[in-house]
C-alpha positions in Angstrom: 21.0 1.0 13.9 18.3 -1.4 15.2 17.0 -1.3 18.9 18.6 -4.7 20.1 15.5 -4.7 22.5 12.6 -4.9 19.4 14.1 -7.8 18.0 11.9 -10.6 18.2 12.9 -13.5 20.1 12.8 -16.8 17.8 13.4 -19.8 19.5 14.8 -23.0 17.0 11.1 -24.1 16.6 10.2 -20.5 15.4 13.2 -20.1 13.0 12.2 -23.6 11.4 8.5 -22.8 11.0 9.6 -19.5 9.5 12.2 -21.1 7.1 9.4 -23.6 6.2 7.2 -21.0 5.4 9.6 -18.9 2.9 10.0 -21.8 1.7 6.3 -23.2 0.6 3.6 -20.6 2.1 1.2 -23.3 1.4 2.5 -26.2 3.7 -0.3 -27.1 5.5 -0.2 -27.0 9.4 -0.3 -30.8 9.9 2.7 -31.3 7.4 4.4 -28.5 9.3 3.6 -30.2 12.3 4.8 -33.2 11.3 8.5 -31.5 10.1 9.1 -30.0 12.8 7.5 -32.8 15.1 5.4 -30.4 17.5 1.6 -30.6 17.6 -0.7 -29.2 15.3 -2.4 -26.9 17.7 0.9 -25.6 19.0 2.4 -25.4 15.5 -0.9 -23.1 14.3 -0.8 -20.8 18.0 3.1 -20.2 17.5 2.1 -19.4 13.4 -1.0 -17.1 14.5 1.8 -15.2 17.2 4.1 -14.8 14.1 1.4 -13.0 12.0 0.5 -10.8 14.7 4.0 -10.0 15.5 4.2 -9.0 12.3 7.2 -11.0 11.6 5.1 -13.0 9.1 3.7 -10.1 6.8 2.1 -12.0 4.5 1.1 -14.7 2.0 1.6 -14.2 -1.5 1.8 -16.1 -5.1 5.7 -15.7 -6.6 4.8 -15.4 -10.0 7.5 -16.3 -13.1 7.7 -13.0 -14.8 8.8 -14.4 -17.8 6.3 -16.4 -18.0 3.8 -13.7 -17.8 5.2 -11.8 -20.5 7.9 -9.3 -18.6 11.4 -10.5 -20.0 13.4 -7.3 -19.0 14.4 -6.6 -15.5 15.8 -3.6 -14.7 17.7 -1.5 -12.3 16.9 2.1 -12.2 18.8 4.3 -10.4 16.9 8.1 -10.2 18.6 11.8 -8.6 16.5 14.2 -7.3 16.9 17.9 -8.1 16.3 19.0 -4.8 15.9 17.0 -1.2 13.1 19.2 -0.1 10.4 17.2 1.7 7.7 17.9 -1.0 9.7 16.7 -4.1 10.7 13.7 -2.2 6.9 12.6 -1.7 6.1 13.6 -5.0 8.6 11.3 -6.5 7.5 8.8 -3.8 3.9 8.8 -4.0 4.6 8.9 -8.3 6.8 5.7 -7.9 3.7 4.3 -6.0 1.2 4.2 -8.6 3.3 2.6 -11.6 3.3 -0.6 -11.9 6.0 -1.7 -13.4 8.2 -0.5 -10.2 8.7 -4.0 -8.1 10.5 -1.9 -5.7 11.8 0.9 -4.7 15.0 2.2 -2.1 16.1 5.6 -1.0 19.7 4.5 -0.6 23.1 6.5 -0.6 25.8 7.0 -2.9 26.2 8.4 -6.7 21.9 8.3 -7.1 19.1 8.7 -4.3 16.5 5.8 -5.5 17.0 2.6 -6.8 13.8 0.9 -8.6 13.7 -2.5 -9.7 11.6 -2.3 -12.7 9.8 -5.0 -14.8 8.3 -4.5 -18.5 8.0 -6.7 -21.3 9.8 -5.2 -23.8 12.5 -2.3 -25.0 9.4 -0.4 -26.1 7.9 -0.5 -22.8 10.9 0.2 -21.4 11.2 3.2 -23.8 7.6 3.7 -22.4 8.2 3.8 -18.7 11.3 6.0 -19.2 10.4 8.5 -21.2 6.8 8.9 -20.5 6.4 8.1 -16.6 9.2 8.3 -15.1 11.5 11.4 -16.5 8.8 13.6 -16.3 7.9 13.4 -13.0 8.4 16.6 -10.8 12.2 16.5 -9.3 13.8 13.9 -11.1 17.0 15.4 -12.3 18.8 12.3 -13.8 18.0 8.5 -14.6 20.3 5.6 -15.2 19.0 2.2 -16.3 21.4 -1.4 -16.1 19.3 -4.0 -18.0 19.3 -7.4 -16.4 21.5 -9.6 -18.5 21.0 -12.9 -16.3 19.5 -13.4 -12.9 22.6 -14.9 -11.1 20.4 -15.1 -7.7 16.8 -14.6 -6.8 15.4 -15.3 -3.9 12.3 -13.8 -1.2 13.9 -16.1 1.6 15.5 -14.1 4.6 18.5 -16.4 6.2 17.2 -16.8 9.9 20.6 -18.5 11.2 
């Protein structure tokens, strides 16, 4: 469970900058300013204190992965053989050099991973499977769900 005491402390301003932000990382600091009606100069120092918090991580482009050419999502879920500390880095530090894993969880029930995986096609899913991911060291077993339709995507964290 999380230390009550290391969470942050966001005041209203804060939490409306921060829901600004998710929701257009390019608003400039006058129109954020201007929506949240503080000064400029206050708006960029309370901005500049969320960075080095770390409670802004970063900036990045959202791209439309179909629109790039990746029209199957998937959901992977992977069982170790064993749980000894080497064959979970292995599998760990594998997972971080292929690309086509968006993201990755060591979470609990019937499986011990679950990867979110993008590829463009069956073929590259065939690919990824049967090539990359199988044969790495440890894996025991590998279910794939293919994304059928994207009910609900979304990057923004509810800050209520």
């Amino acid at each position: 469970m999380a230390d009550i005491a290391a969470t942050p402390k966001l005041d209203d301003l804060d939490r409306m900058i921060l829901e600004l932000l998710q929701e257009n990382g390019r608003i400039s600091n006058a129109d954020l300013a201007r929506a949240i009606n503080l000064s400029a100069p206050a708006t960029h120092a309370r901005i500049r204190r969320l960075e080095q918090e770390g409670i802004v991580d970063r900036y990045v482009a959202l791209l439309d992965r179909e629109q790039v050419g990746y029209n199957m999502l998937c959901f992977v879920r992977v069982s170790l053989e064993k749980h000894h500390i080497d064959q979970v880095q292995t599998f760990r530090a594998a997972v971080q050099k292929m690309p086509e894993v968006l993201e990755c969880y060591f979470v609990t029930g019937d499986a011990d991973y679950l990867l979110k995986v993008a590829v463009r096609n069956r073929e590259d899913l065939e690919q990824f499977l049967v090539d990359r991911l199988t044969p790495t060291p440890g894996v025991a077993r590998v279910y794939t769900s293919l994304v059928l339709t994207e009910v609900k995507s979304t990057t923004a964290l509810p800050l209520e």
